[in-house]
N, CA, C and O of each residue as an XYZ file, in Angstrom:
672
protein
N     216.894     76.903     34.786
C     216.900     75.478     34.576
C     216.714     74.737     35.902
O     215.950     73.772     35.945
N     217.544     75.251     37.249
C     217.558     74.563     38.210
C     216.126     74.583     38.637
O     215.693     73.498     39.025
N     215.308     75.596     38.642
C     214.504     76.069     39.008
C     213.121     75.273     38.113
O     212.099     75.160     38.789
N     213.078     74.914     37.139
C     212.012     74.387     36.505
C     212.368     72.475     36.909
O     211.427     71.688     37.002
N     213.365     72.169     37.037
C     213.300     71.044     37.667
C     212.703     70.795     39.002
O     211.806     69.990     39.254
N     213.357     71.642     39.880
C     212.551     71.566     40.865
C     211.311     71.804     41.278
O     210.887     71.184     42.253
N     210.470     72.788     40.579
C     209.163     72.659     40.195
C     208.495     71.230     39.652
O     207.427     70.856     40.136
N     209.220     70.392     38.551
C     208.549     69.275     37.857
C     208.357     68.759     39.029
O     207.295     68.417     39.550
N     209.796     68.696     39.572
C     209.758     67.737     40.687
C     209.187     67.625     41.921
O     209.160     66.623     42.635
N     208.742     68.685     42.129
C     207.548     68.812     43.159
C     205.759     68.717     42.502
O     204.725     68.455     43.117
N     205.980     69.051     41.033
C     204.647     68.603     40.942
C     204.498     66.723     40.572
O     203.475     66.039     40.538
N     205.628     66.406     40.390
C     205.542     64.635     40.281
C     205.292     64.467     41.414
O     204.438     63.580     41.432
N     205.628     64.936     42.916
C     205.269     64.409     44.325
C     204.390     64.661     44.818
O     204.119     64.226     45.937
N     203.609     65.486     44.125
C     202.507     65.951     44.674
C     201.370     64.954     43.943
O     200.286     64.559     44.372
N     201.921     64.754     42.912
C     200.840     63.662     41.836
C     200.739     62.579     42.728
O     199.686     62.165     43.215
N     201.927     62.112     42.937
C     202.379     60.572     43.788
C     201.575     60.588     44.438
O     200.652     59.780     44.331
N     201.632     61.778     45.619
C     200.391     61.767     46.979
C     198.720     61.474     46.805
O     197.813     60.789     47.279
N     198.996     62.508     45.769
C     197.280     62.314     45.511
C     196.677     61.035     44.920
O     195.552     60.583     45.136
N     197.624     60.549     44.147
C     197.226     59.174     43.221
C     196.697     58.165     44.409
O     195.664     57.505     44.527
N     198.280     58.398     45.534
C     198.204     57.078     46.333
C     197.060     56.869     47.102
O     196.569     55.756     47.292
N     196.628     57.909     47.544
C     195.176     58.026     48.320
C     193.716     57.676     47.609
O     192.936     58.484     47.104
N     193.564     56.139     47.723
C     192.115     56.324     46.643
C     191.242     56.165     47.665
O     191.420     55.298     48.520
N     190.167     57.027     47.676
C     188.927     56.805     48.534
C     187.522     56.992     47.868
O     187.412     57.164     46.654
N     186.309     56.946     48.835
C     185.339     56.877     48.330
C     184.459     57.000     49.517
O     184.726     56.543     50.628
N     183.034     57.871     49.084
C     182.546     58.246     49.509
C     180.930     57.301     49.587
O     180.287     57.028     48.573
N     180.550     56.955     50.851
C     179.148     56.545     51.200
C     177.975     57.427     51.757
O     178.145     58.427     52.454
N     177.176     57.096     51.493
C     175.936     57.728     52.559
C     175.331     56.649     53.441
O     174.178     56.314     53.172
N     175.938     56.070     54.437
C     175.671     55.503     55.129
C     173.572     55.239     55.410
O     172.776     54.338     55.142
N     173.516     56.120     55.834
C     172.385     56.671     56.350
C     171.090     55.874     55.174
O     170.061     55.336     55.584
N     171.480     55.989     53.739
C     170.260     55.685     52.771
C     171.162     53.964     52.820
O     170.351     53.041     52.889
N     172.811     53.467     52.787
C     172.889     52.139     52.337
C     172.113     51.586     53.963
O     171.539     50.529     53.705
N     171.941     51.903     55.318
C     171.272     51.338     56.367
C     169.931     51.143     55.772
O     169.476     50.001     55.705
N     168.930     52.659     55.119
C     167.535     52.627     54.834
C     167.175     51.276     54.111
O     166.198     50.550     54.296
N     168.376     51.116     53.117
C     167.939     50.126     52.217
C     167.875     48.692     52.427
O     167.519     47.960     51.503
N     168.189     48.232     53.559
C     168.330     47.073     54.410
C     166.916     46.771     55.497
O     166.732     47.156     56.651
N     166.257     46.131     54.808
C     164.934     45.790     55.361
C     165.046     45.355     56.649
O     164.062     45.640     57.331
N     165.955     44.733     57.240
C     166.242     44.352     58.705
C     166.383     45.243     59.141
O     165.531     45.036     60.006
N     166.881     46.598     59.471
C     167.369     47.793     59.549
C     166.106     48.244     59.387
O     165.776     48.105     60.565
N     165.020     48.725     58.804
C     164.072     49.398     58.882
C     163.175     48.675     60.353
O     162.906     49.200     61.433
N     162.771     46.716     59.613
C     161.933     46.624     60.803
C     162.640     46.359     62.256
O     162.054     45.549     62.974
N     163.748     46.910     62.728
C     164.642     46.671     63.900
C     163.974     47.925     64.049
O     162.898     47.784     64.631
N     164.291     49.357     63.656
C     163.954     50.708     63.868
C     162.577     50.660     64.407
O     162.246     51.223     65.450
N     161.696     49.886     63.569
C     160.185     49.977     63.688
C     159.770     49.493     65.352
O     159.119     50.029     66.249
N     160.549     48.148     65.213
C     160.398     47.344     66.498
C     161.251     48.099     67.843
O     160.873     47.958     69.006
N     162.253     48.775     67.513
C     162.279     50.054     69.045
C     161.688     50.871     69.132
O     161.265     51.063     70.272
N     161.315     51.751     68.186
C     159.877     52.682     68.293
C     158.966     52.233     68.780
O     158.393     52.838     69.685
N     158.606     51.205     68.399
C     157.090     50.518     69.030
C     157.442     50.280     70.457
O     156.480     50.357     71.222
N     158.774     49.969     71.077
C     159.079     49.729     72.095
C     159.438     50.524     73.242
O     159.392     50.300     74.452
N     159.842     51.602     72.489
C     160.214     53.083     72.824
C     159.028     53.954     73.255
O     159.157     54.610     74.289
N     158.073     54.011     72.673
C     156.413     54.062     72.943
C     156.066     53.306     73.859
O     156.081     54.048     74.842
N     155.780     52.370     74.173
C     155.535     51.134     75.370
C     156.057     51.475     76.752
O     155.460     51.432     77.828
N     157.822     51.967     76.368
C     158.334     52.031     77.919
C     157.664     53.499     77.915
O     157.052     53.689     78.966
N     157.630     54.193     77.346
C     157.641     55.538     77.678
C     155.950     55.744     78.676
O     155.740     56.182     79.807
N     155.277     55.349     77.907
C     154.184     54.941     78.203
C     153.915     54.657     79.721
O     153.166     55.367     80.393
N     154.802     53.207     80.369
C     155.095     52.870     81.448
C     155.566     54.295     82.504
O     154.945     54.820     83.429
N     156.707     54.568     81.997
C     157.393     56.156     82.780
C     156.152     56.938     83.187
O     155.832     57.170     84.353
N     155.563     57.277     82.219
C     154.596     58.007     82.157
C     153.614     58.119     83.415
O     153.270     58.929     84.275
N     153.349     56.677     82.953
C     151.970     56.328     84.179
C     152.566     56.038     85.695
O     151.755     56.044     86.622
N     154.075     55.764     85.992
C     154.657     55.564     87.040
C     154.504     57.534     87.824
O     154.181     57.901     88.953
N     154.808     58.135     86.894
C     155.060     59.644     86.835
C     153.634     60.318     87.601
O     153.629     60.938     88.665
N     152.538     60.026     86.796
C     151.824     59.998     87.032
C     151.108     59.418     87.990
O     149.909     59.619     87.799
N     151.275     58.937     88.711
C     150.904     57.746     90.114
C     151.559     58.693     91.345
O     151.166     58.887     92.495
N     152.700     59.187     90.622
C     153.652     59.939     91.868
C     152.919     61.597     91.903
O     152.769     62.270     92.922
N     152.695     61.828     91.088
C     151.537     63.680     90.871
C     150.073     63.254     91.347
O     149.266     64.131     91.655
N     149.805     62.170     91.392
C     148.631     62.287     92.072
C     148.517     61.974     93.668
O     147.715     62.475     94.456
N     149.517     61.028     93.931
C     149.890     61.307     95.522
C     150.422     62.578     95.667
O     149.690     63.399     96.221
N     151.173     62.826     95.420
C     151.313     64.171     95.566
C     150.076     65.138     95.598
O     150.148     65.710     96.686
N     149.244     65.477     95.080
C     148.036     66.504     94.546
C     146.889     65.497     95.877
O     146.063     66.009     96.633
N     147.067     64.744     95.819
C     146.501     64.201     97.418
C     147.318     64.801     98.934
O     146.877     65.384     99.924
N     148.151     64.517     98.697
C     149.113     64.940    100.174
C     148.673     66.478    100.110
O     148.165     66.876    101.158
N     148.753     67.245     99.266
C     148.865     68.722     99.004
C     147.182     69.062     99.513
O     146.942     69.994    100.281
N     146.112     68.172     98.965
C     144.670     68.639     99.006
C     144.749     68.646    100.814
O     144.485     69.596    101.552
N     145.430     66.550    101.403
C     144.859     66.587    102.824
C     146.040     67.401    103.654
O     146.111     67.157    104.858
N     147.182     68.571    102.957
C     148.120     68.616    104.051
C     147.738     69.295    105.384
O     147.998     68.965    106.540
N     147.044     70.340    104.887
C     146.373     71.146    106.360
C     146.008     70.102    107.639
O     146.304     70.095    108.834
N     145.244     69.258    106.795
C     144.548     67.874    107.881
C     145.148     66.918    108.404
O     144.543     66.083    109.076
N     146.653     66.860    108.156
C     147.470     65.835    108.537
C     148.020     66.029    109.678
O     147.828     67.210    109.967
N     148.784     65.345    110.735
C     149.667     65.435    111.915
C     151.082     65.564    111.315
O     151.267     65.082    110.197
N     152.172     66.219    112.009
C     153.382     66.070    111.355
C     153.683     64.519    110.981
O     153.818     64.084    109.837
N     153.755     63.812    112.133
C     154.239     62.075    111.489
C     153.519     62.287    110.028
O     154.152     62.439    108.983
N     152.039     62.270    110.136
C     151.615     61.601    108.577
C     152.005     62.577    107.695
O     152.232     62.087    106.589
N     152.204     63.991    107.753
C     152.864     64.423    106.928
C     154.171     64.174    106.116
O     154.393     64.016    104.916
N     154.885     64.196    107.138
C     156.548     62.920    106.712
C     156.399     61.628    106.446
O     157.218     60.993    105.781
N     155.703     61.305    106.775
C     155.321     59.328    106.114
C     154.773     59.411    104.742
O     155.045     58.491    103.972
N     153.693     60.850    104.147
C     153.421     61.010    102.947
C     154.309     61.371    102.213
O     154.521     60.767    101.162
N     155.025     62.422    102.582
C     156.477     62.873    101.756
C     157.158     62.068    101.565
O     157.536     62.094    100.393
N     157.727     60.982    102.344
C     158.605     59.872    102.094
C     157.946     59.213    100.977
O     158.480     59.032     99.882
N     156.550     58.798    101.350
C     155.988     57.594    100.415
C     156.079     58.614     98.848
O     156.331     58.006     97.808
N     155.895     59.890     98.807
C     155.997     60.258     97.699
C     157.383     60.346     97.020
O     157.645     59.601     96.076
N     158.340     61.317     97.525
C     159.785     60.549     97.316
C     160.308     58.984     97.045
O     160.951     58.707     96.032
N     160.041     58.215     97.830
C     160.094     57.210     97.378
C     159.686     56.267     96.026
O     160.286     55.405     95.383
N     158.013     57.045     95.919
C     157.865     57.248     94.468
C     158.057     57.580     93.658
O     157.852     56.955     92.617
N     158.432     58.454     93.704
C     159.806     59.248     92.328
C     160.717     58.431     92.093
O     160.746     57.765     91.058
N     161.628     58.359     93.051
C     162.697     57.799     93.220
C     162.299     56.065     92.002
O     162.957     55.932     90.970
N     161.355     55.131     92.342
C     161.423     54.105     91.933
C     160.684     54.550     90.770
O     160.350     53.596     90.066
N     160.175     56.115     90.164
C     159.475     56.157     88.569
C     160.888     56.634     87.857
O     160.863     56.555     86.629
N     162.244     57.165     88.503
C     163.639     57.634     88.121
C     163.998     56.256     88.086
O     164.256     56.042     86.901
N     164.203     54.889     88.926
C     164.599     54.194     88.752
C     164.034     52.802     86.951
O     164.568     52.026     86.159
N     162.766     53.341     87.278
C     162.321     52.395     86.348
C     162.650     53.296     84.890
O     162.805     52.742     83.802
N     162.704     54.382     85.042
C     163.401     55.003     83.693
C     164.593     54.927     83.592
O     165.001     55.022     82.435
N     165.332     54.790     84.358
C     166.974     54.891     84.116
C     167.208     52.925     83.818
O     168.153     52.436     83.199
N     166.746     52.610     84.076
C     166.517     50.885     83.883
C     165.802     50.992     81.819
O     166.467     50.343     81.012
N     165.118     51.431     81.515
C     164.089     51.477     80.351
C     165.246     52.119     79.218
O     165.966     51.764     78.285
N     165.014     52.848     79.706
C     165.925     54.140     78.623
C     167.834     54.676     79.020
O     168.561     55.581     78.609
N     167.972     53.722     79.843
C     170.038     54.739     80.571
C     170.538     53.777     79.623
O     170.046     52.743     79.172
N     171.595     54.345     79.436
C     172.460     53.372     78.602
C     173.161     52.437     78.531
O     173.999     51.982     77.752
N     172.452     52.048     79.999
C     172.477     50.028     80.369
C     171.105     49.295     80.276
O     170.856     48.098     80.418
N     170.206     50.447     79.972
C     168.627     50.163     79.581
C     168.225     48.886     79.175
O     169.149     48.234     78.687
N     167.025     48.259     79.226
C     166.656     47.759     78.081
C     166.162     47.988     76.575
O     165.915     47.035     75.836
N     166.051     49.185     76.217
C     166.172     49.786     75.224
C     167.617     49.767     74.216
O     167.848     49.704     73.008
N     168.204     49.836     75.148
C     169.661     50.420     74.666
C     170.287     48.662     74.370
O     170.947     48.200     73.440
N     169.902     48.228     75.228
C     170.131     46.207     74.958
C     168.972     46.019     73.709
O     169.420     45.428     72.728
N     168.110     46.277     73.655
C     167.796     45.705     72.334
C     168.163     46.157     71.286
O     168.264     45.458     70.278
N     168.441     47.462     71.323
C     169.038     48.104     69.991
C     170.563     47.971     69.561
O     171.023     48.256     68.455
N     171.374     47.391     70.857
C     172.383     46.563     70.080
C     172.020     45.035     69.535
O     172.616     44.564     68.567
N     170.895     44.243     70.309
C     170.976     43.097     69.622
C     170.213     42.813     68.620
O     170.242     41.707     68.080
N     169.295     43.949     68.180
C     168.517     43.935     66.758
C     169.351     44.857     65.579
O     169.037     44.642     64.408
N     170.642     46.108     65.929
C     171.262     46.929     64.947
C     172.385     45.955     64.850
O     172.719     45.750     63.684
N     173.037     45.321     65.717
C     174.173     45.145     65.582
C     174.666     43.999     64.525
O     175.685     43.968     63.835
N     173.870     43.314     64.608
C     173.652     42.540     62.823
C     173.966     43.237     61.921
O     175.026     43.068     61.318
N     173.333     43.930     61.706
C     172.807     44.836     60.264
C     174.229     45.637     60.485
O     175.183     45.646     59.708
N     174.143     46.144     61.443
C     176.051     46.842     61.117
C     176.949     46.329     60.744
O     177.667     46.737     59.832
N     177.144     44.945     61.618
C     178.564     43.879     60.805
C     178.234     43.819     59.613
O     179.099     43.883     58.740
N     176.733     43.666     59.270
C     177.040     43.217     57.768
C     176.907     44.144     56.701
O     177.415     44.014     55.587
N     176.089     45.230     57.152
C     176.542     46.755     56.173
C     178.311     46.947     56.515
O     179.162     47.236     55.674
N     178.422     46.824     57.228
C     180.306     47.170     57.477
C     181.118     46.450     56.734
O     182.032     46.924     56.059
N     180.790     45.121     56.829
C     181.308     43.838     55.950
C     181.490     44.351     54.849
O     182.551     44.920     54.595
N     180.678     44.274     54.130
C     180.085     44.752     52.849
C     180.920     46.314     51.997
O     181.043     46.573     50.800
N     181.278     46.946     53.007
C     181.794     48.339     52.840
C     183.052     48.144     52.685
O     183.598     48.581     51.672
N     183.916     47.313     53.840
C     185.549     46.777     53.662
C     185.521     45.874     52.457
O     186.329     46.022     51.540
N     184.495     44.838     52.456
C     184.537     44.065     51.001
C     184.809     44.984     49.804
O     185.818     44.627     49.196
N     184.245     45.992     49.320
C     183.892     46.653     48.316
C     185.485     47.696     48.120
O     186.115     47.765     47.065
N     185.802     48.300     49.217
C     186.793     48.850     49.546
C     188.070     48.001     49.125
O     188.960     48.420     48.385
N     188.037     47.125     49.534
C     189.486     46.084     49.476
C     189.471     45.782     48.203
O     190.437     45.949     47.458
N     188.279     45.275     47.833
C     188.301     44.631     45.745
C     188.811     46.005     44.898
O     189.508     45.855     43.894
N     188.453     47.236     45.323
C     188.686     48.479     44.552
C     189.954     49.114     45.528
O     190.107     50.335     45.546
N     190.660     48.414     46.166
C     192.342     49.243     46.343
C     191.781     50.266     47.127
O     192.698     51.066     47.313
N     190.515     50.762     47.819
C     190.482     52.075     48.478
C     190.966     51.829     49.778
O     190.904     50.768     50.398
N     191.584     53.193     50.233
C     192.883     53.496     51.363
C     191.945     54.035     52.506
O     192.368     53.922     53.656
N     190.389     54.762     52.246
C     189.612     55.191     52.646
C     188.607     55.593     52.533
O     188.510     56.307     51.536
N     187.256     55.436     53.398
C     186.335     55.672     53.511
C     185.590     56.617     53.864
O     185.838     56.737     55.064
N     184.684     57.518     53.536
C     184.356     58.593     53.954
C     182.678     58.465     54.015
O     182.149     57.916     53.049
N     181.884     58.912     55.025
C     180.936     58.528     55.113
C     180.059     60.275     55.222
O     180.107     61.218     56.012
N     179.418     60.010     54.123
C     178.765     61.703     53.801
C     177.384     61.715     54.812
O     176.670     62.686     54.563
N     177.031     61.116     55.551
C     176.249     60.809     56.398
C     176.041     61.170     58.035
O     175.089     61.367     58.790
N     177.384     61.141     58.116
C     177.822     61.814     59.108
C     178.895     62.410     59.563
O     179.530     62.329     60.614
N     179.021     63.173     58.360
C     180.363     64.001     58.433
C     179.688     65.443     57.973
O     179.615     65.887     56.827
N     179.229     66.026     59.171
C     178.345     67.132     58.765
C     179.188     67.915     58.195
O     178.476     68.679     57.543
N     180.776     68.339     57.956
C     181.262     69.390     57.800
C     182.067     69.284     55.867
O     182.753     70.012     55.149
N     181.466     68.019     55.785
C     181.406     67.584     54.629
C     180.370     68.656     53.413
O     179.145     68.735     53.313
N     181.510     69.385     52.602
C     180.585     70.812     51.903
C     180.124     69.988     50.350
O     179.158     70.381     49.696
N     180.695     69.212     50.067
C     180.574     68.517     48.582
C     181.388     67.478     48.824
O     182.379     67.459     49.554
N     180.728     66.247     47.900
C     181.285     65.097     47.260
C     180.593     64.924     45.504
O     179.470     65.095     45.027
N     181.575     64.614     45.084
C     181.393     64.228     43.867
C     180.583     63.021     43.875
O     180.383     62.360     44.895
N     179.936     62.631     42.274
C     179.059     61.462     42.234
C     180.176     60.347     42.058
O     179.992     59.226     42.533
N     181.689     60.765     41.161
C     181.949     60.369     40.678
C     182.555     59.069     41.908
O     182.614     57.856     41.709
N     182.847     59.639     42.849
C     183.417     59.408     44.517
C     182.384     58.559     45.441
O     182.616     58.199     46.595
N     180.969     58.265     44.559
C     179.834     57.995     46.149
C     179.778     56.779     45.252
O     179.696     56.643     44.032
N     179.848     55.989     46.212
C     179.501     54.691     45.774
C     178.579     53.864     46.518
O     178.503     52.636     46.492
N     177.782     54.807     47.284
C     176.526     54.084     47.925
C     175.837     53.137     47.194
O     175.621     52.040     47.710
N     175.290     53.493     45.582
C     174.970     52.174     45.549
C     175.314     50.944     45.000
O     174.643     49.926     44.829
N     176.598     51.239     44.726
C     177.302     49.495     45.139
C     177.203     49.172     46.094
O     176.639     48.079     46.043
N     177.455     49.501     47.294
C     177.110     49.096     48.781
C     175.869     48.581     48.824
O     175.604     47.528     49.404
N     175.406     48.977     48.483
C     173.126     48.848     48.961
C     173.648     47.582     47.598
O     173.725     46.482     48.146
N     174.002     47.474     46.065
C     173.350     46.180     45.340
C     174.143     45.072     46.267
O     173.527     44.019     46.431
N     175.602     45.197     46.973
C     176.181     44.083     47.204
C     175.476     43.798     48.319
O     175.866     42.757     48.849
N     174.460     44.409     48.948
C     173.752     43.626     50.245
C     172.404     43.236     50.009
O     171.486     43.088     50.816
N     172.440     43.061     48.508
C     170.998     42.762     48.252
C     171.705     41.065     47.678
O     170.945     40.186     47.269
């Protein structure tokens, strides 16, 4: 007798736990796709992302061909002009490293536009996610998108597209 009570009574607490926890599952990744600002923001750093790279490129390139010059006249040079070419080529690196770490580092201008063209679209996909969350009592969010270690979610659990109609 003692013994089957205390069983009930651990499976009533175990109910309690599980009840209290309501969550729900997103795919982040397709409610972003579905946000047309969000696509042409993506479009417009690619295109931009291409452009600087482009730039790097040809800076890169400016510095391999002084170089492949210094290398053709080195036999023919005096030490001074030898070290005045090495410098000028170093120096060229140096400012094709600088203009990339400026383009693409993560004080970039790249990295500045892609917070001030994503970062919209996040408050308001995010908005949208706590909105939906709070009207339905959920305790938590789970985002199947980037939770690689995530093996299954139920359909019954994804509520991506309520997310994607409430941002339409």
């Amino acid at each position: 007798m003692k013994r089957s009570i205390v069983t009930l009574l651990l499976a009533v607490v175990a109910c309690g736990v599980v009840s209290a926890q309501k969550f729900f599952v997103i795919d982040s990744e397709k409610v972003f796709k579905s946000v047309a600002a969000y696509n042409e923001a993506m479009a417009s750093l690619e295109n931009l992302s291409k452009e600087y790279q482009q730039t790097v490129e040809a800076k890169y390139q400016q510095v391999e061909t002084l170089y492949n010059q210094y290398q053709a006249q080195k036999a023919s040079l005096s030490a001074e002009a030898r070290q005045s070419a090495e410098r000028t080529i170093l120096a060229q690196e140096q400012e094709a490293q600088q203009l990339q770490q400026s383009l693409f580092g993560t004080e970039g201008q790249l990295m500045k536009r892609r917070k001030e063209l994503i970062e919209p679209v996040q408050k308001r996909v995010f908005a949208a996610i706590e909105k939906f969350a709070k009207q339905g009592g959920y305790d938590l969010v789970l985002d199947k998108a980037s939770n690689t270690t995530m093996l299954y979610s139920s359909q019954a659990v994804d509520h991506t597209q309520q997310i994607i109609e409430m941002l339409k």
